[in-house]
C-alpha positions as CSV (number, residue, x, y, z in Angstrom):
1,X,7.8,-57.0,-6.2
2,X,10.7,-59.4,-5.1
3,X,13.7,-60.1,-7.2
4,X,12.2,-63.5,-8.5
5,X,9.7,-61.6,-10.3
6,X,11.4,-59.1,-11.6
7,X,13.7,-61.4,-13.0
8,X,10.3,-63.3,-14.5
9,X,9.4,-60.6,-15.8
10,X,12.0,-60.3,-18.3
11,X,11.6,-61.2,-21.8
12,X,11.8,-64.4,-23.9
13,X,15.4,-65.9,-23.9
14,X,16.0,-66.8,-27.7
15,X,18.8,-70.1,-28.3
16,X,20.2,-69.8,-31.3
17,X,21.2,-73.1,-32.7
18,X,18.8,-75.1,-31.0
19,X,19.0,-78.5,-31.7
20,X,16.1,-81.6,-31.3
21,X,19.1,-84.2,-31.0
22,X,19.2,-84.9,-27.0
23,X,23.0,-85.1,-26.7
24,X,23.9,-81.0,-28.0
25,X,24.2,-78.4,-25.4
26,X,21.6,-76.4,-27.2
27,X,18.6,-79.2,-26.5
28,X,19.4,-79.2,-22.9
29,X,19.8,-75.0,-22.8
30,X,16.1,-75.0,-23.4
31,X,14.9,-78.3,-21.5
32,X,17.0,-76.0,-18.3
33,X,15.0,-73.0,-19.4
34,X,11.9,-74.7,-19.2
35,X,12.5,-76.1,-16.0
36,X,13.3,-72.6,-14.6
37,X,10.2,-71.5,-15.9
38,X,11.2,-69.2,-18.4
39,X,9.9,-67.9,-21.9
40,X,12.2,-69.7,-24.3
41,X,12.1,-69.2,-28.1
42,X,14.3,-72.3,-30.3
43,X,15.7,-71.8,-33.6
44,X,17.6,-74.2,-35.2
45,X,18.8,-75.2,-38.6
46,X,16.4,-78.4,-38.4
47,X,12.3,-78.4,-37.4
48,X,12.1,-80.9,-34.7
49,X,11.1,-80.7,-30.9
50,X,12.1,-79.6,-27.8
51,X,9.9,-80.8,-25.1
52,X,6.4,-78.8,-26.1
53,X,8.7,-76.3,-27.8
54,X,8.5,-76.0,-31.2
55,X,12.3,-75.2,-33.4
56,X,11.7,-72.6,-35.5
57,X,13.9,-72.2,-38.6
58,X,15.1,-69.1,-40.6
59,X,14.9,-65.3,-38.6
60,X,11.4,-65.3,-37.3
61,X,10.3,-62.0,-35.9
62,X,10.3,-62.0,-32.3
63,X,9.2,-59.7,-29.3
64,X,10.5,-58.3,-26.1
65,X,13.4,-60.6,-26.2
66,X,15.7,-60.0,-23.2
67,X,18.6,-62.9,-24.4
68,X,19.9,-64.5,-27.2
69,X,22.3,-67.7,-26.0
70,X,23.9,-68.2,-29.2
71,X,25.5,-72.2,-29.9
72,X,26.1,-71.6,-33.2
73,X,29.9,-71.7,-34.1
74,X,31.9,-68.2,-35.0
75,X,32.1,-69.0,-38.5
76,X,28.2,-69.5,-38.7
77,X,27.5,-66.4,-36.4
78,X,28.1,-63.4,-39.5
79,X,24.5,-64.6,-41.4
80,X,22.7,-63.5,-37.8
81,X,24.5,-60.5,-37.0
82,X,22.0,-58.0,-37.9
83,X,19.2,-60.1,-37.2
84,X,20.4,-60.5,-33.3
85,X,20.9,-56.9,-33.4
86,X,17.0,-56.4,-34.7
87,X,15.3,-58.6,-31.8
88,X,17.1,-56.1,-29.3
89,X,18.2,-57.9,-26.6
90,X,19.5,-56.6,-23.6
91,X,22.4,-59.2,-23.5
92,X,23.8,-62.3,-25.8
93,X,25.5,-65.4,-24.0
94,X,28.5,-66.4,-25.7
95,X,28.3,-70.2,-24.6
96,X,31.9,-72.2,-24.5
97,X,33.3,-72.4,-28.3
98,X,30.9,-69.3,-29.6
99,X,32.8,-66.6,-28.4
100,X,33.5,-64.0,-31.0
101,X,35.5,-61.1,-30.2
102,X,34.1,-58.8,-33.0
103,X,31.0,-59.6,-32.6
104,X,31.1,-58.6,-29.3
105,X,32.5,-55.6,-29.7
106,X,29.9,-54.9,-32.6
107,X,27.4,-55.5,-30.3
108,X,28.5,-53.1,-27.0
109,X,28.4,-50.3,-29.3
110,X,25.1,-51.2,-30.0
111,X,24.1,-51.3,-26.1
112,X,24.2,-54.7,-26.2
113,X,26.1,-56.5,-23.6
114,X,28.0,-59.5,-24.8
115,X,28.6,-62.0,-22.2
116,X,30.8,-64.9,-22.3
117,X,29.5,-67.9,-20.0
118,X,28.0,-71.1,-20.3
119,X,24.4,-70.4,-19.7
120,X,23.4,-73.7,-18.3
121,X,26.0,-72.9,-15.1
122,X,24.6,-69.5,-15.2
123,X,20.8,-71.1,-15.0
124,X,22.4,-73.5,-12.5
125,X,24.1,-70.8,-9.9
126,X,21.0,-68.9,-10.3
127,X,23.2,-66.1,-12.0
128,X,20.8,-65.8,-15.4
């Protein structure tokens, strides 16, 4: 197995704070996803569209989720704490103006790595 698939292989990447308007960060984070063929899950605060991908609203359970890119504000971010935490991820992207210094630390002493970058360079450089 080559590194491509292994890093296929992986698990759904959830974006948290996914948005149907064109224009946010968030709508394009899973259009990017998609075209890098990967298994993207959207929730939003609005039902809409992305692509073929249904938003999802609320904390829907979800399985073997690998990331959680999180464009949702630090003032917004407390309500989802323990639900991020529940889907087990084996890392959360802080993208630019989401960082959260408490929550990151909350979450590396769960095992969860937090990581600060903007995951549509990281998906561009091949680095996700």
């Amino acid at each position: 197995m080559n590194s491509q698939q292994v890093l296929n292989n992986r698990g759904k990447t959830v974006v948290l704070g996914a948005s149907p308007n064109p224009i946010r960060f968030s709508h394009k984070a899973v259009k990017s996803l998609l075209r890098h063929e990967k298994e993207v899950v959207a929730i939003g605060f609005k039902e809409g569209r992305i692509v073929d991908e249904e938003i999802l609203t609320g904390m829907p359970h979800i399985d073997n989720v690998d990331t959680v890119s999180i464009y949702i504000g630090s003032s917004r971010q407390q309500d989802y704490y323990d639900y991020i935490i529940s889907l087990k991820p084996r890392r959360v992207i802080f993208n630019p103006g989401t960082v959260n210094p408490g929550f990151m630390a909350r979450l590396q002493r769960k095992g969860i790595e937090p990581v600060s970058e903007c995951m549509l360079v990281m998906l561009h450089d091949n680095e996700f």
